[in-house]
N, CA, C and O atoms as a printed pandas DataFrame, in Angstrom:
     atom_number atom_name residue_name chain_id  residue_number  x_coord  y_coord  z_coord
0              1         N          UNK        A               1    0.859   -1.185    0.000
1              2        CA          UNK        A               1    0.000    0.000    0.000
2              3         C          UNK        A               1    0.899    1.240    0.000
3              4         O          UNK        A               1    1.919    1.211    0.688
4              5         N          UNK        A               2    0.620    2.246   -0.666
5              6        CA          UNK        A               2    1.495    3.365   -0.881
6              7         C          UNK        A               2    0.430    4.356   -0.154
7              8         O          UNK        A               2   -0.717    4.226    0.271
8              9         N          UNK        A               3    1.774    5.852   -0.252
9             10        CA          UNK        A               3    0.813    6.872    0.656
10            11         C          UNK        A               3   -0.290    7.015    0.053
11            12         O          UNK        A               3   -1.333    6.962    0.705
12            13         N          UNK        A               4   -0.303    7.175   -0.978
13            14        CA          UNK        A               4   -1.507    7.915   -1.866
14            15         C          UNK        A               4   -2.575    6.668   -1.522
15            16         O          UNK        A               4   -3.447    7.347   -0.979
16            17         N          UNK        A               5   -3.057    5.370   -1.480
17            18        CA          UNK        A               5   -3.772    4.869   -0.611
18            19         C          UNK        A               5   -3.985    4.771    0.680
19            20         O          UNK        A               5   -4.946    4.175    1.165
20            21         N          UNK        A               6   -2.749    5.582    1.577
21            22        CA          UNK        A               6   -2.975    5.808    2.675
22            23         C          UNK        A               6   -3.732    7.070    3.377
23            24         O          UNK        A               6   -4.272    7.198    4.476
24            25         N          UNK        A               7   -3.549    7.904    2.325
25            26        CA          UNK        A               7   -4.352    9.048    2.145
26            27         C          UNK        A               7   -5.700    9.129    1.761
27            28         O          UNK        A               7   -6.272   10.218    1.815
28            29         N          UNK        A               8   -6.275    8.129    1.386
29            30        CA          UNK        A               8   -7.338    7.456    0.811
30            31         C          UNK        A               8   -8.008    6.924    1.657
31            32         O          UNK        A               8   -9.221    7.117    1.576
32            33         N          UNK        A               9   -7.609    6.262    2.518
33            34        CA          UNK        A               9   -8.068    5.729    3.376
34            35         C          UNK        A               9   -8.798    6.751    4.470
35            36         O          UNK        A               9   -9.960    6.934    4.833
36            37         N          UNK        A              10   -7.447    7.344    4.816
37            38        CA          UNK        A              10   -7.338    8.138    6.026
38            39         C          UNK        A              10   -8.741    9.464    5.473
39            40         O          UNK        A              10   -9.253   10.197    6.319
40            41         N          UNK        A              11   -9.031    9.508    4.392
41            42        CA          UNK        A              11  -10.301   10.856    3.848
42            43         C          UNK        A              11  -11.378    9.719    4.208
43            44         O          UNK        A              11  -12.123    9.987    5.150
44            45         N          UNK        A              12  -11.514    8.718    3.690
45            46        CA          UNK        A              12  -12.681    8.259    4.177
46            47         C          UNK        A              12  -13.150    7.920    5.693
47            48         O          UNK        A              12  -14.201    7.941    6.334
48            49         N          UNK        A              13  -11.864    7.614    5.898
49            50        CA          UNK        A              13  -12.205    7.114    8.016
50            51         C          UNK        A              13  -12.937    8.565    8.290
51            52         O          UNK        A              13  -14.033    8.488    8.846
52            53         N          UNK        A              14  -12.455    9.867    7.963
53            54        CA          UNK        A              14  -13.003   10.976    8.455
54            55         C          UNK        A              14  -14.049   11.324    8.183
55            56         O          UNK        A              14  -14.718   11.939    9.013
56            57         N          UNK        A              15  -14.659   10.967    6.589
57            58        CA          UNK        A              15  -16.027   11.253    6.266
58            59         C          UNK        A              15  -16.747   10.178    6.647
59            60         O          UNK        A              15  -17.895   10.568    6.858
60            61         N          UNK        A              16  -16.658    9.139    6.821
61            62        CA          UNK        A              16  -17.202    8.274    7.348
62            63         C          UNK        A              16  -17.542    8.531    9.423
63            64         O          UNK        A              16  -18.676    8.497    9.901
64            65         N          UNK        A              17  -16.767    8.669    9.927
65            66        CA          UNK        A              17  -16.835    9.259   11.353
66            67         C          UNK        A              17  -17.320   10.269   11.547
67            68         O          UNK        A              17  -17.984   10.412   12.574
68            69         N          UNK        A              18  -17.184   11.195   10.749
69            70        CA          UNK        A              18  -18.299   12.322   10.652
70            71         C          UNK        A              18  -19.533   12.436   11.572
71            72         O          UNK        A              18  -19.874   13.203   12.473
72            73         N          UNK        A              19  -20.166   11.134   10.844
73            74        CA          UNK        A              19  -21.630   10.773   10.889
74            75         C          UNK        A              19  -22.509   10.109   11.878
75            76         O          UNK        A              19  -23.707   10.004   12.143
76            77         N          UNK        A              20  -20.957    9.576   12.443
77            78        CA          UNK        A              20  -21.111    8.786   13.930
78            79         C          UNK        A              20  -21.955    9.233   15.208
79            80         O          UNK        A              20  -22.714    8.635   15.971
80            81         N          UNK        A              21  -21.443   10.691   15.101
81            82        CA          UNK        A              21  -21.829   11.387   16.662
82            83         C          UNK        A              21  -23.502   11.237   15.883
83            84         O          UNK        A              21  -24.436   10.466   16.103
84            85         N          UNK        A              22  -23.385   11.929   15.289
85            86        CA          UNK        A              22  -25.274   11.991   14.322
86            87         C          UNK        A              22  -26.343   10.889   15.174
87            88         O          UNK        A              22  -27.187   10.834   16.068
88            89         N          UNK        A              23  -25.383    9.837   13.849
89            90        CA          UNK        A              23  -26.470    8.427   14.059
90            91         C          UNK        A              23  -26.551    7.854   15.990
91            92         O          UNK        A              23  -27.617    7.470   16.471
92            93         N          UNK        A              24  -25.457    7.908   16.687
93            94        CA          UNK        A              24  -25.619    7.860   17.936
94            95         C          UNK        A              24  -26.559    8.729   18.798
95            96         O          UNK        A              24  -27.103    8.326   19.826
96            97         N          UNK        A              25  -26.650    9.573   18.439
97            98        CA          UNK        A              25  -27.287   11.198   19.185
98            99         C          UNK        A              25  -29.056   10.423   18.418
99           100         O          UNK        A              25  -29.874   10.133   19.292
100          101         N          UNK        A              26  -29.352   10.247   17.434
101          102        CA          UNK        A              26  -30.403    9.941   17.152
102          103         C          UNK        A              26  -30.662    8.556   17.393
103          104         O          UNK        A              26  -31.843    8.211   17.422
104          105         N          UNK        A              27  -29.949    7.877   17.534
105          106        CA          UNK        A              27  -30.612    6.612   18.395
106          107         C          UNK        A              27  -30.881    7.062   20.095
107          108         O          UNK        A              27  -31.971    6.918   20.650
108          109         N          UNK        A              28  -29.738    7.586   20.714
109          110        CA          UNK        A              28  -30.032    7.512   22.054
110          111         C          UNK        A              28  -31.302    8.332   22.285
111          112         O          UNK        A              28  -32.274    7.868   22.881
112          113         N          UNK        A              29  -31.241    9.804   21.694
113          114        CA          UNK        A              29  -32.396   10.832   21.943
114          115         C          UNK        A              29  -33.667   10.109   21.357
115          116         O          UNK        A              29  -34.645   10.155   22.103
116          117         N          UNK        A              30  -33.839    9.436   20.134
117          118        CA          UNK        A              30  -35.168    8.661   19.413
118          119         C          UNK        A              30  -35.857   10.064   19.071
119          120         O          UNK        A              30  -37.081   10.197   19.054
120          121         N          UNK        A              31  -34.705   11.383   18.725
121          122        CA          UNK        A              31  -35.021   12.209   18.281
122          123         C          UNK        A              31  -34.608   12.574   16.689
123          124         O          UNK        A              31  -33.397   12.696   16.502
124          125         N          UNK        A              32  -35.254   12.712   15.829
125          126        CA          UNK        A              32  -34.289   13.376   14.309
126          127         C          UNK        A              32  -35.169   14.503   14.054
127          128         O          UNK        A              32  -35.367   14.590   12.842
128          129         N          UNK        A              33  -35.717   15.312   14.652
129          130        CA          UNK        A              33  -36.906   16.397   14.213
130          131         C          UNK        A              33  -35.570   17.497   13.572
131          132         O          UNK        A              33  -35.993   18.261   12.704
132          133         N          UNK        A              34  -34.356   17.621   13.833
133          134        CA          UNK        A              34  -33.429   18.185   13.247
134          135         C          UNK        A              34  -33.007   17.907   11.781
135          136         O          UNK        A              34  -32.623   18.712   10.933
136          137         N          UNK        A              35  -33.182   16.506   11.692
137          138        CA          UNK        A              35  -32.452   16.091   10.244
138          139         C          UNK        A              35  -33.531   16.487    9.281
139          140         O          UNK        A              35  -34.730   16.641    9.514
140          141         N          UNK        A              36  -32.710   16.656    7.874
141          142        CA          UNK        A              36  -33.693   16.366    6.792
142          143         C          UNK        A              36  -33.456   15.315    6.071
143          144         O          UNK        A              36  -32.312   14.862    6.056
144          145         N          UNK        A              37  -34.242   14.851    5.502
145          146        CA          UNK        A              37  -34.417   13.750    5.333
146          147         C          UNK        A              37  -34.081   13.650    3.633
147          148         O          UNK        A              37  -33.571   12.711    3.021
148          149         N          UNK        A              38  -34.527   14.876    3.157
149          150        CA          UNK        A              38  -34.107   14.724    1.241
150          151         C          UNK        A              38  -32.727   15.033    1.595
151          152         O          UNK        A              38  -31.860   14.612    0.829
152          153         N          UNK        A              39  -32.354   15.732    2.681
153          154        CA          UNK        A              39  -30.261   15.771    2.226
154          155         C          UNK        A              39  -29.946   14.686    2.724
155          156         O          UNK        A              39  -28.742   14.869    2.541
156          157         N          UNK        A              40  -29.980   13.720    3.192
157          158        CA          UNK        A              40  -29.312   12.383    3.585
158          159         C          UNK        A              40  -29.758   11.420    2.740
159          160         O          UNK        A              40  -29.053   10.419    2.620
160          161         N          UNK        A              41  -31.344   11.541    1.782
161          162        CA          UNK        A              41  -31.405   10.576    0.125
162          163         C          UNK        A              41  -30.614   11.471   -0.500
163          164         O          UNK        A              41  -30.517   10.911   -1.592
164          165         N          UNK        A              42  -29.961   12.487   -0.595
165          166        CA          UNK        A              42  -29.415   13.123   -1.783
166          167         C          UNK        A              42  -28.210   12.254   -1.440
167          168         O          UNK        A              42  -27.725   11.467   -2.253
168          169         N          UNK        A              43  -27.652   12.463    0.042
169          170        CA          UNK        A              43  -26.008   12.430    0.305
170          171         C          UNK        A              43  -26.101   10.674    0.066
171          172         O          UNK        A              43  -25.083   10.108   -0.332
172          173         N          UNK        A              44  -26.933   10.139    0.239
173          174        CA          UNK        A              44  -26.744    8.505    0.293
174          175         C          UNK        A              44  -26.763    8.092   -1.388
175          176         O          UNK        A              44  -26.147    7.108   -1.798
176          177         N          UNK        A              45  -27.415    8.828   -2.127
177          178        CA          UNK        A              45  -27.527    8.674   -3.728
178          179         C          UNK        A              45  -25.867    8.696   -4.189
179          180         O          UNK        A              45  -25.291    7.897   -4.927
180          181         N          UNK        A              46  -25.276    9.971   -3.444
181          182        CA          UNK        A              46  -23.991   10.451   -3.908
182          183         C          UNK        A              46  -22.992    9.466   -3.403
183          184         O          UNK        A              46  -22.015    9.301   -4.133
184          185         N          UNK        A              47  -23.037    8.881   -2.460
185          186        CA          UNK        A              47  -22.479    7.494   -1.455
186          187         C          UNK        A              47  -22.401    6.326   -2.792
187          188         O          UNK        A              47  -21.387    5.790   -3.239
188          189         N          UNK        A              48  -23.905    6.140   -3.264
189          190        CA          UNK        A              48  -23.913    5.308   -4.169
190          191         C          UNK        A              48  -22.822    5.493   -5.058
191          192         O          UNK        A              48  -21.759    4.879   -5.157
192          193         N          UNK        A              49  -23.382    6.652   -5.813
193          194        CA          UNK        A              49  -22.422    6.885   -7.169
194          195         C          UNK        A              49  -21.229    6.434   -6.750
195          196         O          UNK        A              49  -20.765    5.387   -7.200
196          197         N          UNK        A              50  -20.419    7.377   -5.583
197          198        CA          UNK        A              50  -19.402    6.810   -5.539
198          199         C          UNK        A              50  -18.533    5.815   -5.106
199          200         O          UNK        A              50  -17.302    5.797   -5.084
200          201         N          UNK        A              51  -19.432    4.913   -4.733
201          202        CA          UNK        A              51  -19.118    3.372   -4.309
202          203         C          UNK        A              51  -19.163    2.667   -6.031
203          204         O          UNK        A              51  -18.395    1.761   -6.355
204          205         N          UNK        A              52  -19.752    3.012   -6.585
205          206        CA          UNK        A              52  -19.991    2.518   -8.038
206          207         C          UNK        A              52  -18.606    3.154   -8.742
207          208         O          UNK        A              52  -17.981    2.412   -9.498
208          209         N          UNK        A              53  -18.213    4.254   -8.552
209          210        CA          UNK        A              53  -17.177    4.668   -9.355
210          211         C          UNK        A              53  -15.750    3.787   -8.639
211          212         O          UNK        A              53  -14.894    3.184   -9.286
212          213         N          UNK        A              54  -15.811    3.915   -7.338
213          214        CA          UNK        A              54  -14.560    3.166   -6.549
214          215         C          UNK        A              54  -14.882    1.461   -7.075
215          216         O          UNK        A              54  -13.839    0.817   -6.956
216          217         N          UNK        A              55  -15.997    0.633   -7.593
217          218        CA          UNK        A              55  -15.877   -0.470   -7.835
218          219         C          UNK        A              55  -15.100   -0.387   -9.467
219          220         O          UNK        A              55  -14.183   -1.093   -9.886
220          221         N          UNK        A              56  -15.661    0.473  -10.010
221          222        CA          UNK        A              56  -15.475    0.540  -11.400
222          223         C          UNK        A              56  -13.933    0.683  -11.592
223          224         O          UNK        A              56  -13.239   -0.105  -12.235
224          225         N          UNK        A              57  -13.470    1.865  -10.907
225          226        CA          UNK        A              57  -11.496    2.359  -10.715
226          227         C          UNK        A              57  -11.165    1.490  -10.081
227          228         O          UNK        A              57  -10.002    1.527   -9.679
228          229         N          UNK        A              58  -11.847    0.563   -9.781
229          230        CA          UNK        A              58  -10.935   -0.837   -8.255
230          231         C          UNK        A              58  -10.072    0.055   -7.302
231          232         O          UNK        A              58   -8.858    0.014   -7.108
232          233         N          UNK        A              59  -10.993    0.845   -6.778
233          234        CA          UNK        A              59   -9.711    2.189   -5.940
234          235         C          UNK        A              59  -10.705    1.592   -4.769
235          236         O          UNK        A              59  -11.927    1.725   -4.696
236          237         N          UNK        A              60   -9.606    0.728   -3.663
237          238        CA          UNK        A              60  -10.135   -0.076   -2.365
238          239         C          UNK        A              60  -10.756    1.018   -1.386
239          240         O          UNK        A              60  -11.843    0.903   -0.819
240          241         N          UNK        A              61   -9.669    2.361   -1.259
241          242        CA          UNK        A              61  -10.012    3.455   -0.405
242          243         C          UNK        A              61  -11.362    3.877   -0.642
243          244         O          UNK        A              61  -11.941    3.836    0.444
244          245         N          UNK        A              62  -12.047    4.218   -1.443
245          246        CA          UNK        A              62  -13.636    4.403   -2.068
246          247         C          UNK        A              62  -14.306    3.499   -1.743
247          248         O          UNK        A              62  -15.256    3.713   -0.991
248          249         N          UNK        A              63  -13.963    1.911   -2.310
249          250        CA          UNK        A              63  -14.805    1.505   -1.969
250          251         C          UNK        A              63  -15.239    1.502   -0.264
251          252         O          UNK        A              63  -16.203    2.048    0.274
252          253         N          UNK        A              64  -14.037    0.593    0.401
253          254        CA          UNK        A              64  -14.240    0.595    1.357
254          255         C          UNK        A              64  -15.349    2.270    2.287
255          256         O          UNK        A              64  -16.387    2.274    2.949
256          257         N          UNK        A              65  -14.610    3.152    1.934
257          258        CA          UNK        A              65  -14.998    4.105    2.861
258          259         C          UNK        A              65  -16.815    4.364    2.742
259          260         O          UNK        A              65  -17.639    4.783    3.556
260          261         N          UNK        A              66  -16.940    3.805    1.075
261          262        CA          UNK        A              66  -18.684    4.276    1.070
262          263         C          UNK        A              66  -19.685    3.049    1.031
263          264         O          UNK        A              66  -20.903    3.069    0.855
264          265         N          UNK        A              67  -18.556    1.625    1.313
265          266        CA          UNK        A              67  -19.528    0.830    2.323
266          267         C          UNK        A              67  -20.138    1.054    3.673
267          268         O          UNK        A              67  -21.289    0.830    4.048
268          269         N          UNK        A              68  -18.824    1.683    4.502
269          270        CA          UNK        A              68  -19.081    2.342    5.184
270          271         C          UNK        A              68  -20.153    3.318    5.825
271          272         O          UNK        A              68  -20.832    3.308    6.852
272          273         N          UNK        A              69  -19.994    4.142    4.774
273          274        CA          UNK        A              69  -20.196    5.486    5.274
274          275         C          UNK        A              69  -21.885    5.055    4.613
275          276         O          UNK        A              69  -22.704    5.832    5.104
276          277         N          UNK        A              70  -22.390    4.276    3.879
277          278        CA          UNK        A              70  -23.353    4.007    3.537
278          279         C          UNK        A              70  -24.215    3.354    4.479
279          280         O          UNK        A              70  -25.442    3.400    4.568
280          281         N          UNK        A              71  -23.463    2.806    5.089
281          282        CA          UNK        A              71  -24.431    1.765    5.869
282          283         C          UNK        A              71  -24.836    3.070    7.403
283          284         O          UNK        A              71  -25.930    3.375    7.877
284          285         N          UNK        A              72  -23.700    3.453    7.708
285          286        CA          UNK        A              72  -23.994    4.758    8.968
286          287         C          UNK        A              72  -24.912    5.919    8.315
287          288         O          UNK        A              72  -25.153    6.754    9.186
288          289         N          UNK        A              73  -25.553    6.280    6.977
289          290        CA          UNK        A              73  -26.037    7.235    6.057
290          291         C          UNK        A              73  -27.646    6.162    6.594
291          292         O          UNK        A              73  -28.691    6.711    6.943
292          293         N          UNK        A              74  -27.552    5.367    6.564
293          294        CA          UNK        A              74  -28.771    4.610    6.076
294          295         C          UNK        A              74  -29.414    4.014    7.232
295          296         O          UNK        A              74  -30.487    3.412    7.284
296          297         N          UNK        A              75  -28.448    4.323    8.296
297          298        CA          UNK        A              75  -28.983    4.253    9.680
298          299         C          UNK        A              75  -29.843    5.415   10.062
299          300         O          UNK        A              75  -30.964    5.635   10.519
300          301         N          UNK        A              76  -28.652    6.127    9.608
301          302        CA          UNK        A              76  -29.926    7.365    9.885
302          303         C          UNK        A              76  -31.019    7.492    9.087
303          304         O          UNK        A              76  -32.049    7.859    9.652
304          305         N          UNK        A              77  -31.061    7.275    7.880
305          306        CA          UNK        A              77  -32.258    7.427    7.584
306          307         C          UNK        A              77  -33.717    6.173    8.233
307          308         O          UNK        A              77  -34.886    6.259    8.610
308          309         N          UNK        A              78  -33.118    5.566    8.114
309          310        CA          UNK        A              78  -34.128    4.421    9.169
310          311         C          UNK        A              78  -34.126    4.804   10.172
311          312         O          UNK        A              78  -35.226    4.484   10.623
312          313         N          UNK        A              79  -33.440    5.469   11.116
313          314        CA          UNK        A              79  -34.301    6.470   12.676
314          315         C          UNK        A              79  -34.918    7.566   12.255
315          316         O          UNK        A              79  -35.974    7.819   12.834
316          317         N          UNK        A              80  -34.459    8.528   11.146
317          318        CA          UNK        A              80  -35.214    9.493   10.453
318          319         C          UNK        A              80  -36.685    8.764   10.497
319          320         O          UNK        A              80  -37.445    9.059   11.419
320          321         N          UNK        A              81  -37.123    7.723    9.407
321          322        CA          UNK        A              81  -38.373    7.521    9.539
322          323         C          UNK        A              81  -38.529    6.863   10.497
323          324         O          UNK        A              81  -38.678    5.779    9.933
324          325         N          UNK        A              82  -38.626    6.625   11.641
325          326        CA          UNK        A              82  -39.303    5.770   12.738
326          327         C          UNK        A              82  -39.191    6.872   13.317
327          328         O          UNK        A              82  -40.099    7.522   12.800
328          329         N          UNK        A              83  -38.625    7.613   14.139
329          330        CA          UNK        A              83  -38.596    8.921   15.226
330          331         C          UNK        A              83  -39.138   10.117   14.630
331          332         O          UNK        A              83  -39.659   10.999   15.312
332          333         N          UNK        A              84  -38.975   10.199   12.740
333          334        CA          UNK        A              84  -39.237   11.717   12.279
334          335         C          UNK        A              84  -40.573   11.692   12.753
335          336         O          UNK        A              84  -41.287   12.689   12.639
């Protein structure tokens, strides 16, 4: 693995963690009256794309990070609708 995949990595751990405090704060509270709900289908659409482009470039850092970051995107939206 070279830097430039280490750098790759290291952008997704951060956008991916991002999202953490979020999805925690809305499970414990069983509150999301804050979130919206079309920017997290927009941001999870864009997750897609680019999990599709990281399969397509075989670039592991992409993929990995928007399995990720997809599955914590999609948590929230499943407390979004049960708590919204």
């Amino acid at each position: 693995m070279d830097y430039v995949e280490l750098i790759g990595f290291a952008a997704g751990a951060c956008i991916t963690i991002a999202f953490l405090p979020q999805l925690i704060s809305a499970w414990k509270t069983k509150s999301t009256k804050d979130l919206s709900l079309p920017t997290f289908a927009i941001f999870c659409l864009g997750t897609i794309l680019w999990l599709a482009y990281g399969i397509l470039t075989g670039s592991m850092p992409l993929i990995a990070a928007n399995v990720v970051t997809m599955l914590v995107a999609a948590g929230i939206i499943v407390l979004k609708l049960k708590y919204g």
